[in-house]
Backbone as ProteinMPNN parsed JSONL, in Angstrom:
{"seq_chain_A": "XXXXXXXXXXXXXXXXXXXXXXXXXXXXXXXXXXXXXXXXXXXXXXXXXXXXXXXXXXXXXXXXXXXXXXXXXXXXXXXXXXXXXXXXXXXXXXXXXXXXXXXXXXX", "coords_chain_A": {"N_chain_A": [[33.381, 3.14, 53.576], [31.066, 0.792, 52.406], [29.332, 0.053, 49.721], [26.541, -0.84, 49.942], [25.705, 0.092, 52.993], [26.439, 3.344, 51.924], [24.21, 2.937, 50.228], [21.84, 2.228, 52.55], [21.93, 4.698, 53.988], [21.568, 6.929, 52.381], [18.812, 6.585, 52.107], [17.634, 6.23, 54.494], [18.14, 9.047, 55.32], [16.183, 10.112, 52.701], [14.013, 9.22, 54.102], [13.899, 10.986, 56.572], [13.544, 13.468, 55.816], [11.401, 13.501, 54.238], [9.267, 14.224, 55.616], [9.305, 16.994, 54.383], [9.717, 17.674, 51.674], [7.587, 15.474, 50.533], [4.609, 16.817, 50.599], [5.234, 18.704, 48.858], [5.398, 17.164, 46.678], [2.847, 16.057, 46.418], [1.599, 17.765, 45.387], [2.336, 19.13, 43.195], [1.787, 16.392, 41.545], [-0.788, 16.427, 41.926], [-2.117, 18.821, 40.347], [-0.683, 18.249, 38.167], [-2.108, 15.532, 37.319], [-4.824, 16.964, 37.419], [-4.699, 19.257, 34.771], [-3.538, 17.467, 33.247], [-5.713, 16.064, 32.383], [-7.941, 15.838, 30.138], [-6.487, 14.305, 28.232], [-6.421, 12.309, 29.551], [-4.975, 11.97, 32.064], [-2.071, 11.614, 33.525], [-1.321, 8.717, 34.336], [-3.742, 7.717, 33.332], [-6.874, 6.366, 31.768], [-7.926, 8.025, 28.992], [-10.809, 10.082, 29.161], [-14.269, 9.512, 28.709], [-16.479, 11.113, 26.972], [-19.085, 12.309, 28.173], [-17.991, 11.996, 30.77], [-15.702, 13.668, 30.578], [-17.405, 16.541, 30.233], [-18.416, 16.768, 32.665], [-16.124, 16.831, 34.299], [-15.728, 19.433, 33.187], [-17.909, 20.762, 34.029], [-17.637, 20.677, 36.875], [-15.234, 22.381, 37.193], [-15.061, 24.615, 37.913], [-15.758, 25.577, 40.58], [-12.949, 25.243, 41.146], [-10.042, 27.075, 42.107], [-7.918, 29.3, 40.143], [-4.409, 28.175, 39.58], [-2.805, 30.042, 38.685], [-2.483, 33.039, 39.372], [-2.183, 35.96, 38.764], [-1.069, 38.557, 41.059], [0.099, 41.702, 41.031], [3.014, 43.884, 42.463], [3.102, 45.225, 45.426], [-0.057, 44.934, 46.328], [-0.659, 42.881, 47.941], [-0.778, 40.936, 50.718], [0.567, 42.544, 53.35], [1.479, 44.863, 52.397], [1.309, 47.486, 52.648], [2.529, 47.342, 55.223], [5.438, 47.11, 54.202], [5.521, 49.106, 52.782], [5.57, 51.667, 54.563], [7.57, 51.007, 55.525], [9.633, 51.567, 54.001], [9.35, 53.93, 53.451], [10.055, 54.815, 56.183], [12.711, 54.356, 56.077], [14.144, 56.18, 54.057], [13.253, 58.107, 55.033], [11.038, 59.931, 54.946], [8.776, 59.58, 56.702], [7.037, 61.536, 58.961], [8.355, 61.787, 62.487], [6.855, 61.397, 65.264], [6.298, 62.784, 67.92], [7.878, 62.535, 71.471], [7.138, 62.693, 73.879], [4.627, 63.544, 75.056], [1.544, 65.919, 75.915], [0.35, 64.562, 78.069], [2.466, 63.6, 79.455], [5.702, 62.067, 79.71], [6.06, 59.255, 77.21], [6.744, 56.2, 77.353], [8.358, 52.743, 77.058], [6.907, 50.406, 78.994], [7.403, 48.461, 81.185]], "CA_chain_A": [[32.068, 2.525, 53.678], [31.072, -0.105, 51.115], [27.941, 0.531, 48.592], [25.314, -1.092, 50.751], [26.365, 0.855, 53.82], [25.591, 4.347, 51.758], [22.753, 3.114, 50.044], [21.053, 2.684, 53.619], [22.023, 6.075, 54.488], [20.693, 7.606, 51.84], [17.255, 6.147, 52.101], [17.741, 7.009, 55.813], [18.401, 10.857, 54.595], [15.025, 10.588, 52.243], [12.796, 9.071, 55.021], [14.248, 12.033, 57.594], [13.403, 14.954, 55.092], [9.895, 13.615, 53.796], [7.77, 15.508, 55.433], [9.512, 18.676, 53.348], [9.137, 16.952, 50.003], [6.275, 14.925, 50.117], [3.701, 17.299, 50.293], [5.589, 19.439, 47.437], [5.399, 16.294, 45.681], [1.986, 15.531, 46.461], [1.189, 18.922, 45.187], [2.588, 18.785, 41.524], [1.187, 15.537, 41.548], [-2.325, 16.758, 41.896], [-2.087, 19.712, 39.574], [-0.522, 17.541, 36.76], [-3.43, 15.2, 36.711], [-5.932, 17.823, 36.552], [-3.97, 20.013, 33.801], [-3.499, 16.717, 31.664], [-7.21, 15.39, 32.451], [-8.429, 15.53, 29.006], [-6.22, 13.345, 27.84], [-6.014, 11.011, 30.52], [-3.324, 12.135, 33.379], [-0.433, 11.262, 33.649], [-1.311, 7.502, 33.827], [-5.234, 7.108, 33.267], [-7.205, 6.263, 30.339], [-8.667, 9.303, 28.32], [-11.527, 9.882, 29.447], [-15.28, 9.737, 27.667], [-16.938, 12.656, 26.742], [-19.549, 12.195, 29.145], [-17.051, 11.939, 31.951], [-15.033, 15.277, 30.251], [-18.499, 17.548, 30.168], [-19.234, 16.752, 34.035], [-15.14, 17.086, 35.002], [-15.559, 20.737, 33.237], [-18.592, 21.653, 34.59], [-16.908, 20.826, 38.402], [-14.007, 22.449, 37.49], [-15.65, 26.077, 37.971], [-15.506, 25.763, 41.939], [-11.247, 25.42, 41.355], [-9.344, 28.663, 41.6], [-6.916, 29.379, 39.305], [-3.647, 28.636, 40.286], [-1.54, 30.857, 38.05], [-3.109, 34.44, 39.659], [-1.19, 36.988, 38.878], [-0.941, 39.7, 42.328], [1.027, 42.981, 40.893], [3.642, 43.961, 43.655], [2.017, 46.166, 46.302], [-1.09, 44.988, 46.612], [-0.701, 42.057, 48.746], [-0.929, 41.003, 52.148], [1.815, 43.677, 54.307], [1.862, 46.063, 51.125], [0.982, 48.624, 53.462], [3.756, 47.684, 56.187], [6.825, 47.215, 53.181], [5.477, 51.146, 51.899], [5.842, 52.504, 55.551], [9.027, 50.717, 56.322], [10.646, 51.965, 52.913], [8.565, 55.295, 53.797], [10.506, 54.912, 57.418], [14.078, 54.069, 55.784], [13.988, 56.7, 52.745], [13.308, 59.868, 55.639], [10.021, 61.011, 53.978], [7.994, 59.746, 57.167], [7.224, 62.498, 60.098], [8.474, 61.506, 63.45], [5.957, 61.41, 66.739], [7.284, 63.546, 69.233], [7.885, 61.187, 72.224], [6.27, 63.598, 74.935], [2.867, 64.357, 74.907], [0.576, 66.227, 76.798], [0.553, 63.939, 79.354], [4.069, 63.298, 80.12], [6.542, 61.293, 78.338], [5.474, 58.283, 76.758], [8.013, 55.54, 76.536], [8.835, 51.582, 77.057], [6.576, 50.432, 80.423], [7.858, 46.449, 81.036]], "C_chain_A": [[31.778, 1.756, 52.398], [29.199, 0.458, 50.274], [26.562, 0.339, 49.404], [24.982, -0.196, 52.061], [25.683, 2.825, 53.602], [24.433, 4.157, 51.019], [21.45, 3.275, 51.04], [21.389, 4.114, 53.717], [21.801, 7.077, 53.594], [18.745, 7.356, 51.735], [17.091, 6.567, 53.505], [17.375, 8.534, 55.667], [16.957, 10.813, 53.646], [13.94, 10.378, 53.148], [12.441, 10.769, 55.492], [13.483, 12.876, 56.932], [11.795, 14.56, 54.088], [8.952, 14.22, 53.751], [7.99, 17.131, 55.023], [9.301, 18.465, 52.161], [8.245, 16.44, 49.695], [5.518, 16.07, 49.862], [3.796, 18.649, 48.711], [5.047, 18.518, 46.558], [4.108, 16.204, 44.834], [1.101, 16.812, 45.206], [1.094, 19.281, 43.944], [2.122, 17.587, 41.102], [-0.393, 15.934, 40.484], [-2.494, 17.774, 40.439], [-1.229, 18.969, 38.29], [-1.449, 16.731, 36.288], [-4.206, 16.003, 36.344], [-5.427, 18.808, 35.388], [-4.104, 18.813, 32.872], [-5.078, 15.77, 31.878], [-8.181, 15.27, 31.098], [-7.586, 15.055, 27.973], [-5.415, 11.862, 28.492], [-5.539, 11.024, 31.879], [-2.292, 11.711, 32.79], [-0.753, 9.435, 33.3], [-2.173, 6.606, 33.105], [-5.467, 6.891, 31.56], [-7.506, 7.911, 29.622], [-10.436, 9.175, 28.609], [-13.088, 10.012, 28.294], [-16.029, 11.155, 27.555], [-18.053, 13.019, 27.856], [-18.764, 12.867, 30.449], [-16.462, 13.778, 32.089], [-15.729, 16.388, 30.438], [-18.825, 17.626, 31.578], [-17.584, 16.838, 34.636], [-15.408, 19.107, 34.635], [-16.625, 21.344, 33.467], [-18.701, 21.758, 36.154], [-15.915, 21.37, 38.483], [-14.224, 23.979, 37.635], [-15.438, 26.176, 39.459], [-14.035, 26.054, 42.418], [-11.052, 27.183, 41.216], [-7.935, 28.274, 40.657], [-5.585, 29.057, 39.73], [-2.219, 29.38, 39.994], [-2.77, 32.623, 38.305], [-1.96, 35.576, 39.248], [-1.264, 38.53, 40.108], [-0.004, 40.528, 42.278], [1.54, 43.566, 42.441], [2.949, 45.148, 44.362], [0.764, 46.157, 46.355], [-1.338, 43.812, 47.627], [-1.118, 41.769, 49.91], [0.419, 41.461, 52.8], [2.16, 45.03, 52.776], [1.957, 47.098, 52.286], [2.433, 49.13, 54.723], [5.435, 48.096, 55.704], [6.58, 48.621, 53.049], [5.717, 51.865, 53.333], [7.62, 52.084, 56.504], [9.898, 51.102, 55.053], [10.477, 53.056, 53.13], [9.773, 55.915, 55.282], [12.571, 55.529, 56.947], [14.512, 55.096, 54.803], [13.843, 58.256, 53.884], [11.706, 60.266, 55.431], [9.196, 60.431, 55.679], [8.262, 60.982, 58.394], [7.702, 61.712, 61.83], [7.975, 61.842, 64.089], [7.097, 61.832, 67.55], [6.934, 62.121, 70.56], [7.022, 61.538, 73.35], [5.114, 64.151, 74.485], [2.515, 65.428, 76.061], [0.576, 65.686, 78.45], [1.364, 63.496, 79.868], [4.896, 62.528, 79.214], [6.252, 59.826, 78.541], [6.857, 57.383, 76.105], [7.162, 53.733, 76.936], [8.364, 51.205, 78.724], [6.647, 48.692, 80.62], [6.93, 45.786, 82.54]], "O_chain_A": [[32.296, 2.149, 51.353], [28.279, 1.194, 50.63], [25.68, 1.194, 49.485], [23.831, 0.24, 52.091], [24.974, 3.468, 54.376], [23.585, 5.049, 51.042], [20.442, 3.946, 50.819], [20.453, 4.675, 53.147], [21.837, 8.22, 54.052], [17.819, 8.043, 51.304], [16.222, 7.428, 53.639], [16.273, 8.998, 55.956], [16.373, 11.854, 53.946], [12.976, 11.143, 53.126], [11.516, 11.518, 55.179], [12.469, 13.135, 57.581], [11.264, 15.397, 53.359], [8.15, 14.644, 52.918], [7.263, 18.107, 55.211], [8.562, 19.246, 51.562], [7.79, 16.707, 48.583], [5.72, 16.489, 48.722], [2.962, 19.172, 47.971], [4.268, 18.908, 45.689], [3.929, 16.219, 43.616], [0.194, 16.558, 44.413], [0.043, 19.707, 43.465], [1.966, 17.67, 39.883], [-0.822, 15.844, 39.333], [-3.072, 17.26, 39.481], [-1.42, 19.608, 37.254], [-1.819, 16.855, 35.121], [-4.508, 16.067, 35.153], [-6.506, 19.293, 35.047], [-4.689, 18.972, 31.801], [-5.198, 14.702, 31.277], [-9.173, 14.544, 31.164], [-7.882, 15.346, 26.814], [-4.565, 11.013, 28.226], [-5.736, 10.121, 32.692], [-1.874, 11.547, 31.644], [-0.465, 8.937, 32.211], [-1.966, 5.527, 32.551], [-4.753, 7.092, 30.577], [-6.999, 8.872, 30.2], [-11.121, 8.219, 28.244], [-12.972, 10.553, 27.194], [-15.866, 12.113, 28.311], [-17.877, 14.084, 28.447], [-18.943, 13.979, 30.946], [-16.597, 14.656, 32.941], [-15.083, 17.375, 30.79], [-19.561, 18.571, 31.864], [-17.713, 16.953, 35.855], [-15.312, 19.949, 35.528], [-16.605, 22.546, 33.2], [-19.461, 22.528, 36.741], [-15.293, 21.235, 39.537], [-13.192, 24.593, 37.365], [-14.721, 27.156, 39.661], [-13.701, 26.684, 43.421], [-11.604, 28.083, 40.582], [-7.232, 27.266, 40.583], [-5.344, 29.895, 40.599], [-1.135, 29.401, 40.575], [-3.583, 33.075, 37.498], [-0.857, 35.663, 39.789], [-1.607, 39.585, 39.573], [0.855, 40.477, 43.158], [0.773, 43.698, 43.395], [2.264, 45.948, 43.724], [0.209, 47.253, 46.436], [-2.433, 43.89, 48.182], [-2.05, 42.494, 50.261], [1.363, 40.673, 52.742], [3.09, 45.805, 52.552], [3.093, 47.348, 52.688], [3.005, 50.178, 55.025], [6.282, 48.813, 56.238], [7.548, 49.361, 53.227], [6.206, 52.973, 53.111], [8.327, 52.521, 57.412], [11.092, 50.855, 55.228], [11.552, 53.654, 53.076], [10.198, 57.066, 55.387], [13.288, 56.471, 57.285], [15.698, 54.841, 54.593], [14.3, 59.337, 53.512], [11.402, 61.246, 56.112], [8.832, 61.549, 56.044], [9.394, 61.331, 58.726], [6.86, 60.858, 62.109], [8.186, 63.054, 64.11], [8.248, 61.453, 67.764], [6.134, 61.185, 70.552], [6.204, 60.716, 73.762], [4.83, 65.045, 73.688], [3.276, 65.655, 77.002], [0.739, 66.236, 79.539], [1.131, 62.873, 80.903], [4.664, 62.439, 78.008], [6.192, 59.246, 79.625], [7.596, 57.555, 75.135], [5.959, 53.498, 77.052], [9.106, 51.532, 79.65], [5.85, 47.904, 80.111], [6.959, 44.584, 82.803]]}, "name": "protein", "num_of_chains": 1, "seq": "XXXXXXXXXXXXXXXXXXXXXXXXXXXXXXXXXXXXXXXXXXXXXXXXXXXXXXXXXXXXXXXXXXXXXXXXXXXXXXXXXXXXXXXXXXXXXXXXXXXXXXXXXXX"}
């Protein structure tokens, strides 16, 4: 294949796979302007002090986005501790028969 040939087909190959990268992109993007916002962005001017006193008194509604969430407290903490709980022996096993007859798999 000659040079022109794979240069289409790589620009082909970045279109295809855009919508997995762009919005990463878009994403570090965003969060690099506001991180370097007091001294400009990335491309802008620096802004006036004015401007700087009314960006940091809107910037109280942002959440943080370096949280720190110590392991097991999450969202499925509960299901990981009963499936290590499951795998490890320590939980009790439900008898399969009850009272009312045996209780299985009704499709």
């Amino acid at each position: 294949m000659d040079e022109v040939g794979v240069f289409f087909i790589k620009i082909v190959f970045l279109l295809v796979i855009s919508p997995v990268w762009f919005p990463v992109a878009k994403a570090f993007w965003k969060e690099a302007n506001l991180t370097l916002y007091e001294e400009g962005g990335i491309f802008g001017r620096i802004p006036t002090q004015s401007e700087l006193e009314r960006q940091r008194s809107a910037a109280g509604w942002r959440p943080d986005p370096l949280v720190h969430e110590p392991w097991g407290t999450g969202p499925g903490a509960r299901r990981r501790a009963a499936t290590i709980q499951h795998k490890e022996g320590k939980d009790t096993p439900k008898s399969p028969v009850s009272s009312d007859g045996p209780q299985g798999r009704r499709f």
